[in-house]
C-alpha positions in Angstrom: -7.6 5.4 -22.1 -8.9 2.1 -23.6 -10.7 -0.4 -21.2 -9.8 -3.4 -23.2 -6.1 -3.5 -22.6 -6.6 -2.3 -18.8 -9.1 -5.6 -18.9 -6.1 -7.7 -20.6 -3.4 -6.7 -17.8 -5.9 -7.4 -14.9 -7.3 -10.6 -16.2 -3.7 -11.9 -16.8 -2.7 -11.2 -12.8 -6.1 -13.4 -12.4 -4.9 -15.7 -14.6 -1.2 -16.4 -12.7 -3.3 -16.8 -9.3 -5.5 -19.2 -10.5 -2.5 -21.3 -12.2 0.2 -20.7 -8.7 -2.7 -20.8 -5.9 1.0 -20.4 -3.8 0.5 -16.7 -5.1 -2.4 -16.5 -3.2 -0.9 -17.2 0.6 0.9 -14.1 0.7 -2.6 -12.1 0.7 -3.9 -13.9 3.7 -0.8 -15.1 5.6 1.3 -12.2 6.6 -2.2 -10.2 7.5 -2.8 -13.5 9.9 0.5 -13.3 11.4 0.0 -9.2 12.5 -3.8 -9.6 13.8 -3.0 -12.6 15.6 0.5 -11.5 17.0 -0.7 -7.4 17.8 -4.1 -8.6 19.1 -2.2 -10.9 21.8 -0.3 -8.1 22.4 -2.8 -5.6 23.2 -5.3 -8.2 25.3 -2.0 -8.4 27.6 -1.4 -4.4 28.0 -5.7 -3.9 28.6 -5.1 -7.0 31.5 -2.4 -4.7 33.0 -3.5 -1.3 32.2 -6.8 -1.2 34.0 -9.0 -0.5 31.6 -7.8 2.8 31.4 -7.1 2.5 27.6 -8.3 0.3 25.3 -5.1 -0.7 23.7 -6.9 -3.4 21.7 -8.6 0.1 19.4 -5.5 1.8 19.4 -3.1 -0.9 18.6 -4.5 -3.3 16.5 -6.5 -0.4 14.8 -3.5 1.2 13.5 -1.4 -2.3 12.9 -4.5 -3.2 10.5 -4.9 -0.2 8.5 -1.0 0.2 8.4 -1.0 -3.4 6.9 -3.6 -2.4 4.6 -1.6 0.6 3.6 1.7 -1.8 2.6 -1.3 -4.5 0.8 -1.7 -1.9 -1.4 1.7 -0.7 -2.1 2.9 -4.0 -2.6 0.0 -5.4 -5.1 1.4 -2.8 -7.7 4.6 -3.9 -7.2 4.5 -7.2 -7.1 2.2 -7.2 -9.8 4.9 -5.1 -11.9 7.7 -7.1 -10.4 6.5 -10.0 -12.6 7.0 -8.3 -15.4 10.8 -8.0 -14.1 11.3 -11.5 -13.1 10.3 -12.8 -16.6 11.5 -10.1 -18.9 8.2 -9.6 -20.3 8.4 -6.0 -21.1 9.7 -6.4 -24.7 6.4 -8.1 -25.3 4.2 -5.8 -23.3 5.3 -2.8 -25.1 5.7 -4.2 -28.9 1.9 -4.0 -28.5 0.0 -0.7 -28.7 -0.5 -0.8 -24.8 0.1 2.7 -23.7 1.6 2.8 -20.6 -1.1 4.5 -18.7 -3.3 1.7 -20.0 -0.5 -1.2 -18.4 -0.3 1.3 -14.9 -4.3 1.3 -14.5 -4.4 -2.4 -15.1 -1.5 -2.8 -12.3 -3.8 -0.6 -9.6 -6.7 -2.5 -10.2 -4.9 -5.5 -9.7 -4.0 -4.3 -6.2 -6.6 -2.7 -5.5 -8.6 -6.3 -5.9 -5.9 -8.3 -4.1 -6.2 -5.6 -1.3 -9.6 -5.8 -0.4 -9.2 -9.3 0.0 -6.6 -9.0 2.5 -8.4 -5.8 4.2 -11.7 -8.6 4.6 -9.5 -10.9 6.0 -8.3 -8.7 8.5 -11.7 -7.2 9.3 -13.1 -11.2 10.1 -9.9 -12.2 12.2 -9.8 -8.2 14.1 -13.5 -8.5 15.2 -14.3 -12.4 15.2 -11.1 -13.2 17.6 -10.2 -10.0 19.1 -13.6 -8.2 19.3 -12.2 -5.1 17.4 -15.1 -2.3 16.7 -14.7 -0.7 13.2 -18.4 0.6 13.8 -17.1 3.5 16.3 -15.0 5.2 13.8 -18.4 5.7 11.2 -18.1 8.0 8.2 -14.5 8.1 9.0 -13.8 5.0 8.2 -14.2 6.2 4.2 -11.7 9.0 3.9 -9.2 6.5 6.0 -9.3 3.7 3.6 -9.9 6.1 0.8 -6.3 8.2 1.0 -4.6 4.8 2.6 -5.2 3.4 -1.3 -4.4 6.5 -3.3 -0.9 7.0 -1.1 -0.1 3.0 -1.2 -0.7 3.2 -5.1 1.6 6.3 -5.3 3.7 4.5 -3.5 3.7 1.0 -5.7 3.9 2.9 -8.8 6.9 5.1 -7.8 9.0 1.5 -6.1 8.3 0.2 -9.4 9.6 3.1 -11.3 12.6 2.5 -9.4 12.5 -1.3 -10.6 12.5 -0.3 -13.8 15.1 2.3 -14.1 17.9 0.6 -11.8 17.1 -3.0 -12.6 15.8 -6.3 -10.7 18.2 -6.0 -8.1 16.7 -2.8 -6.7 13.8 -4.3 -5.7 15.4 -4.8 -2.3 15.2 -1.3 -1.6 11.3 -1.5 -2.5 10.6 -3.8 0.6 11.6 -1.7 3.5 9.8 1.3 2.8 7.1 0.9 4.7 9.2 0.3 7.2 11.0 3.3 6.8 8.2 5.3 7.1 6.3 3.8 9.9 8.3 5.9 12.4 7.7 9.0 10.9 3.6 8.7 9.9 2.9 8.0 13.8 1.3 5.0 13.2 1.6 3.8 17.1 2.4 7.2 18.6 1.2 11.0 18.2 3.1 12.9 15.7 4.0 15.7 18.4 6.3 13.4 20.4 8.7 13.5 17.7 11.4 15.5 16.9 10.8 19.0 15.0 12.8 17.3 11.8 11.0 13.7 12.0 7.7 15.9 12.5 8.7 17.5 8.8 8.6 15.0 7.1 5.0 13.7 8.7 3.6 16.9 7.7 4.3 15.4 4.1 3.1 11.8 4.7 -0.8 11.4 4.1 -0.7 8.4 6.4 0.3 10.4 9.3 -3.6 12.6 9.6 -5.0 9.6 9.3 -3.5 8.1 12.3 -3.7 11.1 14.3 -7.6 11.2 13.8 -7.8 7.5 14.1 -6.6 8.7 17.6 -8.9 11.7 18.0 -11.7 9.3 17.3 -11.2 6.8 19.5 -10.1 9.0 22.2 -13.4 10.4 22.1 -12.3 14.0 20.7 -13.6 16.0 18.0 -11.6 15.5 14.4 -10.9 18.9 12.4 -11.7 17.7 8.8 -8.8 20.6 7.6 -5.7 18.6 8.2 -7.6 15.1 7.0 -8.2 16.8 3.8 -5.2 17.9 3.5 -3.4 14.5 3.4 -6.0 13.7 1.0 -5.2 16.6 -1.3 -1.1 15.0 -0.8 -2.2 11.7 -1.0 -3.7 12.7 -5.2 -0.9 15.2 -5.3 1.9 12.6 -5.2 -0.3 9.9 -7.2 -0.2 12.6 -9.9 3.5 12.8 -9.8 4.4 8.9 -9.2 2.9 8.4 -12.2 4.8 11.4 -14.4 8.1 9.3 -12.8 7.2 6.1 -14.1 6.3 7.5 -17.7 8.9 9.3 -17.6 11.3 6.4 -16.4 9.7 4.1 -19.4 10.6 6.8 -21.8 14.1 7.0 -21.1 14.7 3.0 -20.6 12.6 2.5 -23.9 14.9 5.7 -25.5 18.4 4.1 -24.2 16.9 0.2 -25.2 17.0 -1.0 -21.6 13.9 -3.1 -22.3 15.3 -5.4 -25.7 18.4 -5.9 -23.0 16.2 -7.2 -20.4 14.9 -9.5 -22.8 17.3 -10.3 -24.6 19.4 -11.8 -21.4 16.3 -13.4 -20.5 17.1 -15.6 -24.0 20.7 -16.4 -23.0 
């Protein structure tokens, strides 16, 4: 893998920031809106709960790194995603940029755009809302460490999807985080789910983080065998979002879905 053309496809997503600073809001403004509106939220259920739980930890804890989680999955995809709203692929691939070269460029794009947004919620959390990151320690590393690899597993599959159904399926990209909040406990323990809902947890890396994000801040001991394990799925289904999308490029570049794209984009 060449770092040049990895350098070229991150320096061109710097490059459309720096000429649409409106580009830039979305990083910031959405991350604003969930701190401010969760942290409100929480100060009210500590007032009425006694002090008994400290809802501020639990809730805006998980509503931060559950934000980061979909910061990262949508910087790959966005970042692809303009590729699809100007038809540029033709001229992306009549290069020698191999497509692992043009997918590495895309997840340090969002990887760059993330930890922007993850400092800007980390300064709003603990400057308004007095939120402690300090009490979860070495933990914090594996957290934000399998919270990347799965949102960039995720990014890269939603944009495989893009690419082999077209620019209107990028509607079904948006909601699934959405989707899987529910089943990755990100508000709730995993066990007070049904036995079918708690399946599909068992194969959502998100869902062991939460649950020792919980542990921790309960005070309890954290077995490291489960965390691991949604690491180990975390790099398992990076490995195989990226087969899909080479695999989806190879077919759309086989059947000439790529010319078509730009060729409409001339009419």
């Amino acid at each position: 893998m060449r770092l040049r053309p990895i350098g070229g496809i991150v320096l061109r997503q710097f490059y459309l920031m720096r000429s649409s600073p409106i580009r830039v809001i979305p990083l910031f403004a959405w991350v604003a809106v969930d701190i401010v509106l969760w942290g409100f939220i929480a100060r009210y259920l500590n007032s009425v709960s006694s002090g008994r739980i400290d809802f501020t930890a639990q809730l805006l804890g998980a509503v931060l790194f559950w934000d980061l989680f979909t910061r990262i999955m949508q910087g790959v995809a966005v970042a692809f995603l303009e590729d699809v709203w100007t038809r540029n692929f033709l001229t992306l691939f009549a290069t020698p940029l191999r497509i692992s070269e043009y997918v590495a460029g895309l997840v340090i794009s969002s990887i760059a755009t993330s930890a922007l947004g993850l400092l800007a919620m980390l300064v709003l959390a603990t400057g308004v809302f007095g939120l402690d990151f300090l009490r979860l320690g070495v933990l914090l590393v594996p957290v934000v460490g399998l919270l990347f690899v799965f949102g960039i597993a995720l990014g890269i599959l939603a944009s495989a999807m893009v690419l082999r159904w077209g620019p209107a399926s990028e509607w079904l990209m948006w909601p699934i985080p959405a989707l899987l909040a529910p089943f990755a406990g990100v508000f709730y323990p995993v066990d007070t789910l049904p036995h079918w809902m708690q399946g599909v947890a068992a194969v959502l890396p998100p869902s062991y983080v939460f649950e020792a994000l919980r542990a921790t801040l309960a005070g309890r001991s954290i077995a490291a065998g489960p965390l691991l394990w949604g690491c180990g799925l975390a790099l398992a289904q990076l490995v195989l979002s990226g087969a899909v999308f080479a695999a989806v490029h190879r077919y759309v570049m086989r059947i000439g879905l790529l010319a078509r794209y730009s060729a409409e984009s001339v009419t």
